[in-house]
N, C-alpha and C positions, 0 to 999 in steps of 0.2 A: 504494500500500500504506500501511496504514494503521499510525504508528510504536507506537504506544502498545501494539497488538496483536502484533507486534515485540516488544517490549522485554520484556513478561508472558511470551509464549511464550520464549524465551531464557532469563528467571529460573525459569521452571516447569523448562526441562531442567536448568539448573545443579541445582536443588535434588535431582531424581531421581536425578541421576550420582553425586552428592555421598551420599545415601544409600542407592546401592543397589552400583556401580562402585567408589567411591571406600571404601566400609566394608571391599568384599570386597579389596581391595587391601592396604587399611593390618593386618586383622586377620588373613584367610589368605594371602595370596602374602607379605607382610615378616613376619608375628607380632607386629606392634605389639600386645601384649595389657596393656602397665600391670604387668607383674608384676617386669621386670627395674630395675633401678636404673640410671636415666641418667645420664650423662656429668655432667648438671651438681652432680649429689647425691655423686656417689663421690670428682669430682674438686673440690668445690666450693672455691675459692678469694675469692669476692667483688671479683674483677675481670672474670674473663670468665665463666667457672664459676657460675653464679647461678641456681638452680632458679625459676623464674616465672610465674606463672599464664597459663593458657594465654591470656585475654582480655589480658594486657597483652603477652605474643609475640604473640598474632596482629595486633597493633598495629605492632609493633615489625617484626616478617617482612614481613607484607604493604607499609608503607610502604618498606620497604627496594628490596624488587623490583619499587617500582609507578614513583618517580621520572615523567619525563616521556614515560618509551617506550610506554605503554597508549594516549598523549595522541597522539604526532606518529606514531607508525605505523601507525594509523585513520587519522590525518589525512591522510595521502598516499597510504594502501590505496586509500579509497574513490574515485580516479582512475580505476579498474576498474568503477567501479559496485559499488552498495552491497552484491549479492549476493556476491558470492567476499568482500569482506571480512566482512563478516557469520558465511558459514560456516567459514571461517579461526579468526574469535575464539570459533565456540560449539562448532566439534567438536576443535578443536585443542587447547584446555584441559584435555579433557574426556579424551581418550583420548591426548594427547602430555603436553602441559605439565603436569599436575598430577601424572602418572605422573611425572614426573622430576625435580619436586621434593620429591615423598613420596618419591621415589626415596635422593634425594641424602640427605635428612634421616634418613632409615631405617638407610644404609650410617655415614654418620657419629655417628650414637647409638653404633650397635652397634662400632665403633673410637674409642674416646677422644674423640666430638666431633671429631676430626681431619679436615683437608680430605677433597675428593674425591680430588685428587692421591694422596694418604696413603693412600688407602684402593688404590687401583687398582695401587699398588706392593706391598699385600701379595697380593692377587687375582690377580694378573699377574707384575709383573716390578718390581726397581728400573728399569730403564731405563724405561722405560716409565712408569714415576713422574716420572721426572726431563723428558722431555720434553710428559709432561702440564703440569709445571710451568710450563716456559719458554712455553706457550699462556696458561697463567691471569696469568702476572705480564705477560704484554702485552698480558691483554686490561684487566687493570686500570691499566696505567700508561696506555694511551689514558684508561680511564674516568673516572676521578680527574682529568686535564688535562682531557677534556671538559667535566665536569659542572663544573669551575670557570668555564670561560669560559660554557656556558652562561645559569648563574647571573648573571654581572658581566653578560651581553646583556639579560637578563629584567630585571635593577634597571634599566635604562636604557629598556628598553620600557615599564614598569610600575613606574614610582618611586613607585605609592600601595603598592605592595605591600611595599619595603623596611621601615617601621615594626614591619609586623606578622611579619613575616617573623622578624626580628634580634629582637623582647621574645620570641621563641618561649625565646630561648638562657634565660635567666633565669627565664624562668615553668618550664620543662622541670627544671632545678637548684631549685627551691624546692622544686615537686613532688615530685621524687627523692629530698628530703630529708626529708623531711615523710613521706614513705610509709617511709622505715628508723625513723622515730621512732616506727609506726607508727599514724599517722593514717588515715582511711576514704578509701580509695583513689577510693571512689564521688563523695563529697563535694567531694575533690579534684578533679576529672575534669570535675564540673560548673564551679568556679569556676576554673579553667584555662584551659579550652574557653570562659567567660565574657571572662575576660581579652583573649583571644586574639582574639576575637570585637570586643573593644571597640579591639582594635589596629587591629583591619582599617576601623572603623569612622571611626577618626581619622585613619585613612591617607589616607581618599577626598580630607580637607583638608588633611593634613600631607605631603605626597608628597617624598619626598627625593631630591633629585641629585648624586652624587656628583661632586666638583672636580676639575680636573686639577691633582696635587701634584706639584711638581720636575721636572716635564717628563716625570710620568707623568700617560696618558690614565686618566680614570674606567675605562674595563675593567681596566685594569691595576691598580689600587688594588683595588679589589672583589675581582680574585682571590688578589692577596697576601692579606688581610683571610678571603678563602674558605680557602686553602690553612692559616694559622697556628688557623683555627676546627678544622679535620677535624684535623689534628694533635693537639688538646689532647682532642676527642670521642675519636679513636684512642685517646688516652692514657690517662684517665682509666678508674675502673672501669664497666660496661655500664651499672650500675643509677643512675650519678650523673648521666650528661648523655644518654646516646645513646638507652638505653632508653624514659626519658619524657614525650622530646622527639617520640620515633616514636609513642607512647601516645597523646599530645596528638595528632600531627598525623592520627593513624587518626578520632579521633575528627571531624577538622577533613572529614577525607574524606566521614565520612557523613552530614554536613550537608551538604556539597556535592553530593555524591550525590543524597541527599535533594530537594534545592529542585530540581534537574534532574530528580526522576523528579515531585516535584508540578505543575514548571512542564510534564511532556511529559502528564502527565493532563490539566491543563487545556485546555491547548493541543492536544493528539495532532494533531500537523500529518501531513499526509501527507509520504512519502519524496518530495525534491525532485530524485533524482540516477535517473538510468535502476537497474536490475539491472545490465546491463553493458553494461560498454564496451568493445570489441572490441579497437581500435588509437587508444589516446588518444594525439598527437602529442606526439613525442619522444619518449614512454614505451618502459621496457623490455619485455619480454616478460612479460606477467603471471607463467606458468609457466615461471621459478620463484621471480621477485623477487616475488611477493606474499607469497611465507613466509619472507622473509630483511628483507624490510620490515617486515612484522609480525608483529616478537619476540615482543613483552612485550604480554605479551593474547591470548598465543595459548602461545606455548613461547618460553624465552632461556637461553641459557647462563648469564649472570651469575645468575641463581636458583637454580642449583646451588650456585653460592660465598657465598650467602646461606645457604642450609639446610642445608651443610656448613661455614660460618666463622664464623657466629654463632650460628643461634639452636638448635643442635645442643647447644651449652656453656650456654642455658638452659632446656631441653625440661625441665619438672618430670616427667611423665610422659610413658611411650612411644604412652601412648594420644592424649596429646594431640596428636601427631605428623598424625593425620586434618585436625583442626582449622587448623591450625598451616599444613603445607605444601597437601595436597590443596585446603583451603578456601581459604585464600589464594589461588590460582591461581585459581580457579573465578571469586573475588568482583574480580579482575584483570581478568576475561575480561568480569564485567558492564559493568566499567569501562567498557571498549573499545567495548562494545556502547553505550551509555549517548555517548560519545565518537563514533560512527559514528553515532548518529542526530541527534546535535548539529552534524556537519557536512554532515547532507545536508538532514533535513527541519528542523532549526532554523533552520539557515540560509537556508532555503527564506522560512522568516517573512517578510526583508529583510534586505539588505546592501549599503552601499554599493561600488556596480558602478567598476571600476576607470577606465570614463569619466565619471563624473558621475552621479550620481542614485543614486535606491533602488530596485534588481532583486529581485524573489521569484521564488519557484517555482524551476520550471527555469533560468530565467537565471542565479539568482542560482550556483548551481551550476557552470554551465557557464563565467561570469566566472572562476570561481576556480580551475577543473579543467578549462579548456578545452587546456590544454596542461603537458605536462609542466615546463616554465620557468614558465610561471604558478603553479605552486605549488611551486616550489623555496626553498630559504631558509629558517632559524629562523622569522622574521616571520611567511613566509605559512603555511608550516604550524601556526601558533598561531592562526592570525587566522580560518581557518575556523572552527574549537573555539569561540574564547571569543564572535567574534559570534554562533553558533549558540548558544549556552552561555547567553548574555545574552539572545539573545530567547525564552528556555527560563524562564529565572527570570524576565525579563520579563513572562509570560504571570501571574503570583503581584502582579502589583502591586511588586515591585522596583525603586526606579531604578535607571538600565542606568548610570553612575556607580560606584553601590555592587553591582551583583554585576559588573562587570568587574573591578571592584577583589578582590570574592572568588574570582572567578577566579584573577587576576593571583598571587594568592599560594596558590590553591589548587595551581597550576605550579612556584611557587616553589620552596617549601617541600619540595613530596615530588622537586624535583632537586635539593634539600639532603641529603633524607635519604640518597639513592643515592650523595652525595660521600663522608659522612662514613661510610657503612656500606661504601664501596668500599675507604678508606683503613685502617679497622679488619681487615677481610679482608686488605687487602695486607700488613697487620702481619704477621697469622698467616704470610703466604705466605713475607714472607723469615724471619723467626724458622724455619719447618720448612725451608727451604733453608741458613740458615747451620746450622741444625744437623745435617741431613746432608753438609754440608760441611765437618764438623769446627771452626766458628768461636760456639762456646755465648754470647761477649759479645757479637757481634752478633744475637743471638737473645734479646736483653733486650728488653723492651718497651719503652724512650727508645730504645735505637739504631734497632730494626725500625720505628721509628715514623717517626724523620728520615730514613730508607732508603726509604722509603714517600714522603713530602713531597719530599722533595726530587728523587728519580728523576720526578715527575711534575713539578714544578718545572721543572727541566732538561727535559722535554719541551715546554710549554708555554711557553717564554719563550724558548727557543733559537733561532725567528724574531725577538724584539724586541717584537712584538706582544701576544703572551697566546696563538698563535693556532699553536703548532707542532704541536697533534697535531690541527689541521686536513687535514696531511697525510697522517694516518695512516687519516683517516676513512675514504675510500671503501672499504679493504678491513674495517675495522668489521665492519659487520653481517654479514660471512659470518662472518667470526670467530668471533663471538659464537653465532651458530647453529652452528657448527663443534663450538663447546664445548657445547652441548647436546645434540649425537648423541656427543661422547666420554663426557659425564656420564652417560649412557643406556649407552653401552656397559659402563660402569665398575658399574652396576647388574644389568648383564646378566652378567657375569662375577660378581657376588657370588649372581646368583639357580643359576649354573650349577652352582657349587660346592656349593650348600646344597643339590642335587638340585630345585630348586622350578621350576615351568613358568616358562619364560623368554620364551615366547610372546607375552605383553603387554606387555614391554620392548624385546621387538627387532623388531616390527613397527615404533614409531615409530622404535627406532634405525636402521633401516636407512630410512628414509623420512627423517631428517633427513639422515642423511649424504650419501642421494645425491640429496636437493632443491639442499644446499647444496656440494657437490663441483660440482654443475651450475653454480649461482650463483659458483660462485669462479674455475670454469673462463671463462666467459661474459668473466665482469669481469673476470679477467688478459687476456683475449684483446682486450678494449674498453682495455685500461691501454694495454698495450703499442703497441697502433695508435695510439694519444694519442700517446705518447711519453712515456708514465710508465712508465719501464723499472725502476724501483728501487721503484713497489706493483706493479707486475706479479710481478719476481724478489722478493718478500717472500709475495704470494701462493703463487706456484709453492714456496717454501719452506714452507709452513704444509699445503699438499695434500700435500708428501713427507712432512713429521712425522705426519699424521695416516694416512699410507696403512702407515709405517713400524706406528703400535701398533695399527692393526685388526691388519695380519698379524702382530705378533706376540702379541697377546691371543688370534689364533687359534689361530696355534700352541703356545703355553702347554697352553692352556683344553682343542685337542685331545689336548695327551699327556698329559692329568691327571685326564680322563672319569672312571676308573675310579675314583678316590679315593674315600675315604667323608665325604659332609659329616659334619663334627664336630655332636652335639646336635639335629639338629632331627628331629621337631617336636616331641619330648617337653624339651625345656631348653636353647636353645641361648644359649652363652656370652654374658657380656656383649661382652667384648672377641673376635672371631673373628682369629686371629693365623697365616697358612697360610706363613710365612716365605720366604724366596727360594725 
C-alpha cells in the first residue's frame, strides 16, 4: 500500500468530520453559538482569565495534549500491523476523542472555566466530585514525575536538542512581552520560529551534556532544573511564559509536520509492516490494549484536564471552542497518522538492523517489531519514529544530522509542554480541593503551586533515582483512559439535564469504559501473578471508584429525569448551577 495515498485519504476524512460532524456538534448538541460571554471575559483577571485569539489557543491547546503520547503510542500500536492502528487514530478522533474534548471544553465554558471535576459535582453529586478528584490528582502526580524524567532521558539521548530546546524559555518571555506592548503578533511569530530554528541549527555542533554534580547523576540535575522551570510556568500569568512558548512551539510543529508530509510526497514509500499481525510474540492481546496504548491520537483523559484547566479561562469566544478542542484533536490524530507511516514505511527506507548492516522493507520492520521486548523501552520506541522520520526529510535533501536533531527537539519540547501544562492544571486541582476543604490559603496560587512540585517531587525521587513513578507506570494508561470515559460520562450527565440527545456521548462512553475496565481487569490479573500485589490492589481500587460514580450518576440522573433543563434552546445561562 501505497503511504502517501494513506496519508491524503486520512487528511481528506479529518477535514469532512471537522466540517460537517464536528460543526453539528459544537453548534446544535453544546450551543457553542458566540453569543454568551466566556469564562475568560466575565472573569478576566490577567493571570489565568485571559481572553485569546483562537490561533494562539489553538497553539497553546493543541501542544499541550500533543506532548510525546501521538509519538510513542503509534510507535508500539503499529506491532499489530499498520491496519488496527491506523483505524484507531482516524475513527477514534473523529467520533470519540474530539467529542470529548469539545466535550470537556463546552461543560467548562459554560461553569466558570472550572474543572471537569467541578462540573460533574454540580450535575451529579458532591461525592462524586470528590472522588473524580482523587483520579485526576493521581493521574497528574504520575504525569508531572513522568514527563520530568522523560525529558532528563531525551537530553541524554539527544544533547543536540538541549540548546534549542532551553533558548525556547527566553524567546517565549520576549515574545509574550512584546505582544502586551502590542507588537504584530505575525511579525513576531516569524522571527521567533527564526530564532528557534537557528537554535536547533547550532545545536547539530553545540550538543550539551549534562555533568554529574555532588554525587548527583545528569538525570537527576535535568529534572530538578525540569521540576523549578514548570513551577515558575505554573506560576507566572498564562500570557507571560506558558502561553507563547506553546505558540512558538505549535508553530515548530508545523514545520515538522511539514518537511514529513514533503519528504513522504517525495518519497511515498510503500507501507513496510504487514496490515496485521495476529500474535506478535510477547505481545498483549490486541483487543483491548491497542486503545489503552493509543491514547493520545486517538482519545486520552489528560485532554479533558487540558480543555477544562486551561484553555476554558482563555476561550475569547464560545465559537471558537470548534476550532480550539474539536480541531485540535482531529490535527493530533494526523499527527499519529503522519507518526505510523514514519515507523512503518519510512523506516522501510533503511535502518540499521540490530545485527549489523542496513535492512529495508520488511526486514527493517520486523528487526524492530519482531517481538514485543524488541520494542520495549523509551529508546526503542523513539528510534522507530525518528529513523523513519529522518529518512522522510531525508528524501528533501536534509542531512540526516540536522533533521534528527529537529526531530530530537521536535520530542522534546512538546514533553515540555505536557510538564508545565500538567503542573499548571495540578494548581487549579489543589486550589479547588483546599477550597472545598475549607483551607482558602492553601488555595493561593504560590502555595497550590509548591503542592503541585513538590507532591511530584516526593514521587519521583522517593527511589533515589528520579525514577519512583516508574512504578506507578504500568497501571498509567488504563488510568488515563479511565478518565476519559468518566470525562464523557461527566458530558453525558450535562447533555441529560439540558434534555439534548445524549446518544453521541454515550456510545463512546460506554465503549471507553468497558474497552478499559477490560484493560485494567487483564493487567491486575497479569500484576498480581507477577507478584505486584500493591499495582494490582491500586488497580482493583480505581475499578471500585469508578464503578462506585457510574452507579451513582445513574442513580442521581435516574431520579431527576423529570426536571426541566433551565434555558435551553432559547438562552441558556452562562453559568448552569443544579446544586446538591
Amino acid at each position: 500500500m501505497n503511504s502517501l495515498l494513506l496519508a491524503a485519504g486520512c487528511v481528506a476524512f479529518y477535514l469532512l468530520a471537522y466540517h460537517t460532524y464536528g460543526r453539528y456538534l459544537a453548534r446544535r448538541l453544546f450551543g457553542l453559538t458566540g453569543e454568551t460571554a466566556t469564562p475568560a471575559h466575565r472573569l478576566r483577571d490577567e493571570v489565568d482569565f485571559v481572553p485569546t485569539r483562537k490561533d494562539v489557543l489553538f497553539g497553546h491547546h493543541f501542544t499541550s495534549i500533543a506532548g510525546t503520547g501521538p509519538i510513542v503510542g503509534p510507535a508500539i500500536g503499529v506491532i499489530w500491523g499498520w491496519g488496527p492502528a491506523l483505524a484507531w487514530v482516524v475513527l477514534g478522533p473523529v467520533v470519540i476523542g474530539a467529542v470529548h474534548d469539545l466535550g470537556a471544553l463546552a461543560l467548562s465554558v459554560r461553569h466558570d472555566g472550572r474543572s471537569i471535576a467541578e462540573v460533574i459535582g454540580k450535575t451529579v453529586s458532591a461525592r462524586v466530585r470528590n472522588l473524580f478528584f482523587v483520579i485526576i490528582f493521581f493521574e497528574l502526580w504520575i504525569v508531572i514525575a513522568i514527563f520530568a524524567l522523560i525529558i532528563a532521558v531525551l537530553f541524554g539521548m539527544y544533547p543536540n536538542s538541549v540548546l534549542a530546546v532551553w533558548i525556547e524559555v527566553p524567546i517565549a518571555l520576549w515574545v509574550g512581552w512584546r505582544v502586551r506592548q502590542g507588537a504584530s503578533l505575525a511579525l513576531l511569530s516569524v522571527v521567533g520560529v527564526a530564532l528557534m530554528y537557528g537554535a536547533v541549527w547550532a545545536g547539530c555542533f553545540l550538543p550539551i551534556a549534562m555533568p554529574a554534580v555532588a554525587g548527583l547523576s545528569p538525570v537527576l540535575i535535568w529534572m530538578l532544573l525540569l521540576f523549578a522551570y514548570a513551577g515558575v510556568a505554573s506560576f507566572l500569568p498564562v500570557d507571560r511564559l506558558l502561553q507563547p512558548r506553546d505558540y512558538l512551539n505549535s508553530h515548530q510543529l508545523l514545520i515538522a509536520m511539514g518537511l514529513l508530509a514533503l519528504g513522504l510526497v517525495v518519497a511515498h514509500p510503500e507501507m513496510a509492516a504487514p496490515v496485521y499481525v495476529a500474535q506478535p510474540q510477547g505481545a498483549p492481546a490486541m483487543f483491548p490494549f491497542l486503545f489503552v496504548i493509543i491514547a493520545c491520537g486517538a482519545v486520552s483523559g489528560f485532554h479533558s484536564l487540558v480543555s477544562s484547566g486551561t484553555s476554558s479561562k482563555q476561550l475569547d469566544r464560545e465559537g471558537d471552542a470548534l476550532f480550539v478542542g474539536y480541531g485540535s484533536m482531529l490535527f493530533e490524530g494526523g499527527l499519529a497518522v503522519l507518526v505510523l507511516i514514519a515507523c512503518t514505511a519510512g523506516l522501510g527506507m533503511g535502518a540499521a538492523g540490530h545485527g549489523g548492516g542496513m535492512l529495508t522493507g520488511a526486514a527493517a520492520y520486523f528487526d524492530h517489531y519482531g517481538s514485543w521486548s524488541s520494542a520495549s523501552g523509551l529508546g526503542a520506541k523513539l528510534a522507530a519514529f525518528v529513523e523513519g522520520a529522518a529518512n522522510l526529510i531525508g528524501a528533501l535533501g536534509v542531512e540526516r544530522r540536522l533533521a534528527v536533531t529537529v526531530m530530537g527537539v521536535f520530542i522534546v519540547s512538546f514533553a515540555g509542554t505536557t510538564l508545565d501544562t500538567a503542573t499548571r492544571i495540578q494548581r487549579y486541582v489543589v486550589a479547588e480541593l483546599a477550597e472545598g476543604a475549607g483551607l482558602p490559603r492553601l488555595a493561593g496560587r504560590l502555595p497550590a503551586t509548591l503542592v503541585a512540585v513538590a507532591s511530584a517531587m516526593a514521587l519521583a525521587f522517593y527511589s533515589g533515582n528520579g525514577k519512583g513513578a516508574m512504578a506507578l507506570w504500568p497501571i498509567f494508561g488504563a488510568v488515563n483512559q479511565l478518565l476519559a470515559g468518566l470525562a464523557l460520562l461527566a458530558v453525558a450527565t450535562y447533555l441529560v439535564r439540558l434534555r439534548r440527545p445524549v446518544w453521541l456521548v454515550g456510545m463512546p462512553l460506554c465503549f471507553m469504559v468497558g474497552v478499559t475496565t477490560w484493560a485494567m481487569v487483564s493487567n491486575m490479573a497479569r500484576l498480581w501473578a507477577g507478584g505486584a500485589w500493591l499495582l494490582a490492589g491500586l488497580s482493583g481500587v480505581i475499578l471500585l471508584l469508578q464503578a462506585w460514580m457510574l452507579l451513582e450518576s445513574w442513580l442521581v440522573l435516574a431520579g431527576r429525569r423529570q426536571e426541566t433543563a433551565a434555558g435551553w434552546p432559547d438562552g441558556e445561562p452562562a453559568v448552569v448551577d443544579y446544586g446538591e
